[in-house]
Every structure is written in C-alpha cells, then in structure tokens.
C-alpha positions as CSV (number, residue, x, y, z in Angstrom):
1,X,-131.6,68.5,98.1
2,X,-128.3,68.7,96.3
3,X,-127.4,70.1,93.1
4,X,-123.6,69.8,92.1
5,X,-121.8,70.6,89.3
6,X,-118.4,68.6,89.3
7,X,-117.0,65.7,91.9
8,X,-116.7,65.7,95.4
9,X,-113.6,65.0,97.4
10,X,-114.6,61.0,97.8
11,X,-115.2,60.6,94.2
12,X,-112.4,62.6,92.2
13,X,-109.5,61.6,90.2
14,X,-106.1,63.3,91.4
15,X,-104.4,65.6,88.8
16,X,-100.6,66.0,89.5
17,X,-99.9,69.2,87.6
18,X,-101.6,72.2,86.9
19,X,-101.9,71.5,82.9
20,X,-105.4,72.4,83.0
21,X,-105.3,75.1,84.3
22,X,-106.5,78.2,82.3
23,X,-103.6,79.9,80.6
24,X,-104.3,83.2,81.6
25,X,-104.7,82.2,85.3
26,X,-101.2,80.8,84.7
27,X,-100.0,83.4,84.0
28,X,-100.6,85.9,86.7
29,X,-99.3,83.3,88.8
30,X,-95.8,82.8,87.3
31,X,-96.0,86.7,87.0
32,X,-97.1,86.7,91.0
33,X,-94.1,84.4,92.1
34,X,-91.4,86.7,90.1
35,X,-90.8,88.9,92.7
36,X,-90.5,89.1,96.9
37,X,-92.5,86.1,98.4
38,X,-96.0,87.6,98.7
39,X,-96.4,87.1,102.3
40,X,-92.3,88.6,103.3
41,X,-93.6,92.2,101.9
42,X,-94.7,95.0,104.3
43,X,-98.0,94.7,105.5
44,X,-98.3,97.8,103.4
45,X,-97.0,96.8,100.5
46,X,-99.2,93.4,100.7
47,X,-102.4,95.5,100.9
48,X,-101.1,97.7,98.1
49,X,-100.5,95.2,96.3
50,X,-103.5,92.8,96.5
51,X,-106.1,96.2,96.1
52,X,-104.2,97.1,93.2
53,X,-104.4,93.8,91.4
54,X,-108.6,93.9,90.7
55,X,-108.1,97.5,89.7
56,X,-105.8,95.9,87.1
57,X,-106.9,92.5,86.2
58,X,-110.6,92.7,87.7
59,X,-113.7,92.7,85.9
60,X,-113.9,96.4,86.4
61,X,-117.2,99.1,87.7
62,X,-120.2,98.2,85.4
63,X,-122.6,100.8,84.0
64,X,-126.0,99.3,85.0
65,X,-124.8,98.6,89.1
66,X,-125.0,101.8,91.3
67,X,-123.3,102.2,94.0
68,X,-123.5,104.0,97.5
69,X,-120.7,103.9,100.4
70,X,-122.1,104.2,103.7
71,X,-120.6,104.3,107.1
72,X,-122.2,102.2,110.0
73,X,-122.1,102.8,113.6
74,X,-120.7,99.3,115.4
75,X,-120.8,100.4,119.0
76,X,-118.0,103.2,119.2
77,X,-116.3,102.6,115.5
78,X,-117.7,103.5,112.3
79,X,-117.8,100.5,109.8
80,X,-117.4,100.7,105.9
81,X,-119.7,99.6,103.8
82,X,-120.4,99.5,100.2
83,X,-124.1,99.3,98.5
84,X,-124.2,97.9,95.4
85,X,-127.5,97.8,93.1
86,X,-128.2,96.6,89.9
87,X,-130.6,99.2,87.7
88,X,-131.8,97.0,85.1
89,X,-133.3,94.5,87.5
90,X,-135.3,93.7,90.6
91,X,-133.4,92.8,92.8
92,X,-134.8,89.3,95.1
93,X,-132.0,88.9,97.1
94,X,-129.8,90.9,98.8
95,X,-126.1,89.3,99.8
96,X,-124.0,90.5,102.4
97,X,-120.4,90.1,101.3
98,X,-117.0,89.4,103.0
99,X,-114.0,90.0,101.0
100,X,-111.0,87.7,101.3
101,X,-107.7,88.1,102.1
102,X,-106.8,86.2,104.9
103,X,-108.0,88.1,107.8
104,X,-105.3,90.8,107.0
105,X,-105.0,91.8,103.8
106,X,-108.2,93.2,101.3
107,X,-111.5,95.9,101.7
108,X,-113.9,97.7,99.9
109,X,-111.5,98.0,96.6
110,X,-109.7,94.7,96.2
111,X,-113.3,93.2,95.3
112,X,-115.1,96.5,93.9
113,X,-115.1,94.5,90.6
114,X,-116.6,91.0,91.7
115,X,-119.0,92.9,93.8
116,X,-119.8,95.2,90.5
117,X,-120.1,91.9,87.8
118,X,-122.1,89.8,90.7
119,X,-124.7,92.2,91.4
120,X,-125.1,93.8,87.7
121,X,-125.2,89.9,86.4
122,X,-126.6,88.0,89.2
123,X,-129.2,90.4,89.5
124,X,-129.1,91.4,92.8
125,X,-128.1,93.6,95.8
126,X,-124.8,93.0,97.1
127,X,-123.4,95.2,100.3
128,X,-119.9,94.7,100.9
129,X,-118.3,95.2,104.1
130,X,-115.1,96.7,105.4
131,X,-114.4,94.7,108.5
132,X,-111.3,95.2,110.1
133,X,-108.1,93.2,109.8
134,X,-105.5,91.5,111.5
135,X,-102.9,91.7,112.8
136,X,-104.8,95.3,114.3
137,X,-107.6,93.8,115.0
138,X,-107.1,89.8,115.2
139,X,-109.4,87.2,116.1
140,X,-112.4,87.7,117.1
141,X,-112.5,91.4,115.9
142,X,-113.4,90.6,112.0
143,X,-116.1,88.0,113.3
144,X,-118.0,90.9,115.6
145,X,-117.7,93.5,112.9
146,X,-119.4,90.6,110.5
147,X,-121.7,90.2,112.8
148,X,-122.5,94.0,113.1
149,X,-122.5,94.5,110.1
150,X,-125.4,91.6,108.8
151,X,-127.6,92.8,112.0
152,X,-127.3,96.2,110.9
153,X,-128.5,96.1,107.3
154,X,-131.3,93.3,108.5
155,X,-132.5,96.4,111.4
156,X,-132.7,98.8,108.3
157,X,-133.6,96.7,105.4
158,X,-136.9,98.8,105.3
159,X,-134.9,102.2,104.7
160,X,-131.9,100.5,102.6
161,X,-135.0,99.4,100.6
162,X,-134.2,95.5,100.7
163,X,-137.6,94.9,103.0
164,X,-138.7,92.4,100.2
165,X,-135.4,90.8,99.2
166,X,-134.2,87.4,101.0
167,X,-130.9,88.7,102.9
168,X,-127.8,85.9,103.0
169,X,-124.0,85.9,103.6
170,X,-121.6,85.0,101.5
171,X,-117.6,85.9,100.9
172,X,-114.1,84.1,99.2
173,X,-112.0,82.6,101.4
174,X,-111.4,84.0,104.7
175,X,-114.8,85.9,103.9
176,X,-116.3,82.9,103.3
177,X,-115.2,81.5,106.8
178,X,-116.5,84.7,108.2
179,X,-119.8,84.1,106.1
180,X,-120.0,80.2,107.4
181,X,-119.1,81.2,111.2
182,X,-122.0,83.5,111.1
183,X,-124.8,81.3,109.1
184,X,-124.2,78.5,110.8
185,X,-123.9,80.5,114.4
186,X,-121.1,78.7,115.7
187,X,-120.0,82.2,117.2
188,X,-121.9,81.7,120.5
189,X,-119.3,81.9,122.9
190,X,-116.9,83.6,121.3
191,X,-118.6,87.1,120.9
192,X,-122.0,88.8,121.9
193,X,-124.8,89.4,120.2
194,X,-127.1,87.1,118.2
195,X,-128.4,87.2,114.7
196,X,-131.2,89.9,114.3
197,X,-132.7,86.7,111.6
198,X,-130.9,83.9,110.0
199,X,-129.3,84.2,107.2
200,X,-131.8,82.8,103.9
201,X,-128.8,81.5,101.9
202,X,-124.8,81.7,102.4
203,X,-122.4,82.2,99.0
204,X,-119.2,80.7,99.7
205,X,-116.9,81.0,97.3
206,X,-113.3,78.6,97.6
207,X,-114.4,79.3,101.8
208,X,-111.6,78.5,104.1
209,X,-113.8,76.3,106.3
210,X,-110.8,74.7,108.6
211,X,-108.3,76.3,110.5
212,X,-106.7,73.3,111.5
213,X,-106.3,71.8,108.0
214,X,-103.7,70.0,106.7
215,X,-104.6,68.6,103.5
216,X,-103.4,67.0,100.3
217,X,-104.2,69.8,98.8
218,X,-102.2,72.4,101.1
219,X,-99.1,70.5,100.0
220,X,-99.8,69.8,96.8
221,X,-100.8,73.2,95.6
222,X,-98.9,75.2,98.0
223,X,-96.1,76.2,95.7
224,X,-96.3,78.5,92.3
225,X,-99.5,79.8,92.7
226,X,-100.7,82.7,94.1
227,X,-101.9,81.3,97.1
228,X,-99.5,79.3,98.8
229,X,-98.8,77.2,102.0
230,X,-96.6,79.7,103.7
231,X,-98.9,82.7,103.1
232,X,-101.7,80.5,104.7
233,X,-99.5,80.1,107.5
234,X,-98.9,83.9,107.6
235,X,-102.6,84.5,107.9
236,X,-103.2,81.7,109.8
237,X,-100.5,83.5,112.6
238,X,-102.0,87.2,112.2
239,X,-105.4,86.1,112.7
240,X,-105.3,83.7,115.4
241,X,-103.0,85.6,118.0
242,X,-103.5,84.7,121.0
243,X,-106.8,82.7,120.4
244,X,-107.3,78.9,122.3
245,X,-108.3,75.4,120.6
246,X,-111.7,75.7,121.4
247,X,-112.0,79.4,119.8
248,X,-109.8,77.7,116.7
249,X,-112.6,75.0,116.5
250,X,-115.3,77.1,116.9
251,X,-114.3,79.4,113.7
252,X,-114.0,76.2,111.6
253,X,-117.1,74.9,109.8
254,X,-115.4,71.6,109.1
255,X,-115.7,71.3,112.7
256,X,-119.0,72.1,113.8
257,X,-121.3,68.6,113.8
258,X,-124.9,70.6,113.8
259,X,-126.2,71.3,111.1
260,X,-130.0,71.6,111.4
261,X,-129.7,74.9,111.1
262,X,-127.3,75.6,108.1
263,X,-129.1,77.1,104.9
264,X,-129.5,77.1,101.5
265,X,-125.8,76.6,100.4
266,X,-124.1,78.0,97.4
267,X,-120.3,76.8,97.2
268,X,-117.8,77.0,94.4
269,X,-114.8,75.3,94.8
270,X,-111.4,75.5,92.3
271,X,-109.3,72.6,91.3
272,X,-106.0,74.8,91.7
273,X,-106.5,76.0,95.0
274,X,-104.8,75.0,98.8
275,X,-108.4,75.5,100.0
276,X,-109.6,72.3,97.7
277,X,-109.6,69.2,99.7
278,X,-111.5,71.2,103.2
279,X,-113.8,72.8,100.7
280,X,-114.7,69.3,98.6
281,X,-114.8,67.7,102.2
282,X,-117.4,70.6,103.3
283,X,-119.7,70.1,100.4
284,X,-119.7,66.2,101.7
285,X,-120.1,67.4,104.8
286,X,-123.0,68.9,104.2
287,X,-124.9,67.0,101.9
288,X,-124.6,64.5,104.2
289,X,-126.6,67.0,107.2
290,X,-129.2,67.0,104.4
291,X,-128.7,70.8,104.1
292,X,-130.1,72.2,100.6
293,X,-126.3,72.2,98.4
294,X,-125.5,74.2,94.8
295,X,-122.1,73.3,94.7
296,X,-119.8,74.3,91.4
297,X,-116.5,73.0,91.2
298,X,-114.1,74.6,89.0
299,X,-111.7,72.4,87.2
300,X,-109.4,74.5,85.3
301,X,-109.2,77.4,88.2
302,X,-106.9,78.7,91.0
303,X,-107.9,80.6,94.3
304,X,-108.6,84.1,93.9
305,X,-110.3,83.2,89.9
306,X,-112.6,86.1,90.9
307,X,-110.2,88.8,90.4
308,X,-108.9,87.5,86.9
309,X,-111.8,87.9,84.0
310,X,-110.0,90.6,82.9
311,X,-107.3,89.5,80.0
312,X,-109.1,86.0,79.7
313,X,-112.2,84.8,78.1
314,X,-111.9,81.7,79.5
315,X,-112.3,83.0,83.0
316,X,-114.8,84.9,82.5
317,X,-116.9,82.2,81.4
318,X,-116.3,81.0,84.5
319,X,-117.0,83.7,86.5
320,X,-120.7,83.9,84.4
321,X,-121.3,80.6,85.4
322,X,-120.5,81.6,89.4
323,X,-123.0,84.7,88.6
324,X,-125.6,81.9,86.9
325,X,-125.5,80.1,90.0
326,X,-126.7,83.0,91.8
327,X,-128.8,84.1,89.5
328,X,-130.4,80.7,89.0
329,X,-131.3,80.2,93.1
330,X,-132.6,84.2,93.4
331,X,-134.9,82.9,90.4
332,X,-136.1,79.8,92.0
333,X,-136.5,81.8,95.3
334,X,-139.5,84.2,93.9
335,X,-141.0,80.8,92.3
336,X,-141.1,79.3,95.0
C-alpha cells in the first residue's frame, strides 16, 4: 500500500532555483552562509552553534508535553535519553528518535523543540536519544548506541509505561540513516546484538539513506543553503574513519535489496535539500518491495525545515502537516 503526497524522483519536473522556496527558510540560509563556512568552525563552535539555533528559531518546549531525562546503562557507558509525553492524549505509539547532524554535530537540545511540537501534536510518546558522535566515537559507535538504546526502552516498555503503545524508529537525516540501518537490520555484521522486536513503523524525515551518493541533487543544492556539499563531505569523513566498502554499503538503505522485512514507512522528503534525489529514489525504492509507504514531499522546503517554525507561518504549516502524518498513521493503528 502506498500513500504519497507529492512526486517521486521518476516523475518530477526539475526546478533550477530555489524561488519557491519559503521566504523565511530563505532567510536563515542567506543569514547561515554570512559568516565562516559551517563545516571550517571548531568542532565546538559547530555544536554550539547548531544546539543554539532550535533554542532560537525552534518551535520551542510546549505546555501539554512532559518531559523526563533518563540515563541508560549501554554496557560500561551511560546513554542520554530524553522522555517526552503528551498530557492531553493517549498516547498509541511510542517513537524512538535519532537526532541529526551528521554523525558529529547535534543531541538532546538541538531537537528539544521538534521532539516537544511532535509529541504534544502528533499525539504520542517520543524518546530521544543521545548517541554519541563522531569523530570520538565514529562509525559503528552511533549505530550500537542506536541499537542500545531501542532494545532498551522495548526491555522496559512495561515500567516506562509504553506496554500498549506500538514502538518504531524514526530520526532526520543522519538520524534517519541510523533509524533505517536499524529497521531494516542491515546491521548484522557490523555490530552485536539483535533487535529485542522489530520495529512497528520507521519516521524518516529528509533520511540520508546513501553514503555513496552522488546525485543531481548534491550538486545542484550544494551551495547557499544550510546544508551543503562540502559539509556532507565533512560528515561523510568524521563518520566513516576508517570503515571498509562493505561496512559503507551496509549502512546505506539505498543499498540494501531485501526488503521483506522493512515496515510501515513514514518519509518526508524537501524539495531544497542535497538529500532529495537518494530520498525520492528510496520512496521508489520501496514502493517497489511492496513495503506499506506515507511519503510527504515538501516542495517549498530545505533540509533541517524542522528547526525553523519559529518566525514563519508558512513553515509551520508545514511542520503540522509532518505532525498530521503521524498523527494520522497512530490513528489508523488503534483502528486497525
């Protein structure tokens, strides 16, 4: 079954410039490309940076979500994690979140607004997790912390109080990869353990789903906005140190040919974004596998939308039809 909102990459008319692109995500990205190249900052700077920018331009804490941070034992580390809860609503699903970022930049408070407006108006339980980053902790390290991390909250779903809540995956960008990786369990091999149950559902939002890419749409949108072709390459470098072709491949959903097992999937993709063409090609992908798609595509928005409802209307529309989606498939869920 597919339902999609917008065109696929085998179907869709080109657009040369960003004219449609809503004003006040034009903005922040001529304001974002003022100074020092994003990626050429200190890697403490760049986190700075890119936690304070939700504080600033996010959707903000909202007064009917609680929240709760927790930390997790993952062998000898403790792991962050954030709870959040809606109080106006029962929740029906429960979503285990990956922030983005690359692999090396972004946590707990870069997405604290997203995670606040999806669970107050989705309706659900969202848990956000504070995996570890690269270049500390490169690959595989983010993948077995995501993998911690899900088995974790499914072993004590009874005492979180999510025992009758469908538990998914689901993350932007490199979260979404992580999200992907781990749903469709093309992890075997890389790192140990197996999934405690399958995920129900995966939310991928603009998902970086090949590592390998070298789309149109890397070149084309690559310059000017706030994600561009050379900070892709800078995560790309931090993240993969040191990790072979197969382990490359094996971390790319565009790669991976079975797909029996891939569920319920909720993608969103953006118009404006380096991450277009792979995640266009990955909705194909997988409406071809016959796997159950909810795809929205986003035609006036650039990567990183999420964090930008703030000063514009029009993105916040968008990001309530994102929060719809959700919404809408939790819904279905308990009726069917």
């Amino acid at each position: 079954m597919t339902v999609s909102s917008g065109s696929t990459a085998s179907n869709r008319a080109e657009l040369s410039s960003t004219a449609r692109l809503i004003t006040g995500q034009r903005i922040l990205c001529t304001l974002g490309n003022l100074g020092p190249e994003f990626a050429k900052l200190p890697l403490a700077e760049l986190r700075r940076v890119y936690d304070t920018y939700d504080l600033v331009f996010g959707s903000g804490s909202r007064a009917d979500v609680s929240t709760q941070d927790m930390q997790i034992p993952l062998g000898v580390q403790q792991l962050g994690i954030r709870i959040y809860r809606p109080t106006q609503a029962k929740p029906r699903l429960t979503l285990v979140y990956f922030h983005g970022g690359g692999y090396v930049i972004g946590g707990l408070q870069s997405h604290h607004g997203f995670c606040s407006l999806l669970a107050g108006r989705a309706g659900i339980n969202l848990i956000a997790v504070d995996y570890r980053r690269a270049p500390e902790s490169p690959f595989p390290g983010p993948l077995e912390d995501g993998l911690g991390a899900y088995n974790w909250v499914v072993d004590h779903a009874a005492e979180l109080g999510l025992k009758d809540t469908k538990i998914g995956v689901g993350g932007d960008s490199a979260g979404g990869n992580l999200a992907a990786v781990l749903s469709m369990q093309t992890f075997s091999g890389i790192i140990e353990g197996q999934l405690s149950a399958v995920p129900a559902f995966q939310f991928l939002l603009y998902p970086w789903v090949d590592l390998d890419s070298l789309s149109d749409s890397i070149k084309r949108f690559g310059k000017g906005l706030l994600l561009t072709e050379s900070t892709m390459k800078f995560f790309r470098h931090n993240y993969l140190l040191g990790a072979d072709s197969g382990a490359v491949s094996a971390s790319s959903p565009m790669a991976w040919d079975n797909l029996a097992d891939t569920p319920d999937t909720l993608i969103v993709t953006a118009e404006y974004d380096v991450l277009r063409d792979e995640g266009l090609a990955f909705v194909d992908k997988l409406v071809e596998g016959q796997v159950k798609v909810i795809h929205q595509h986003m035609p006036d928005c650039t990567h990183g939308f999420i964090s930008m409802g703030r000063f514009s209307r029009a993105t916040r529309n968008r990001l309530q039809q994102l929060c719809d989606m959700l919404g809408d498939y939790s819904r279905q869920s308990e009726s069917g």
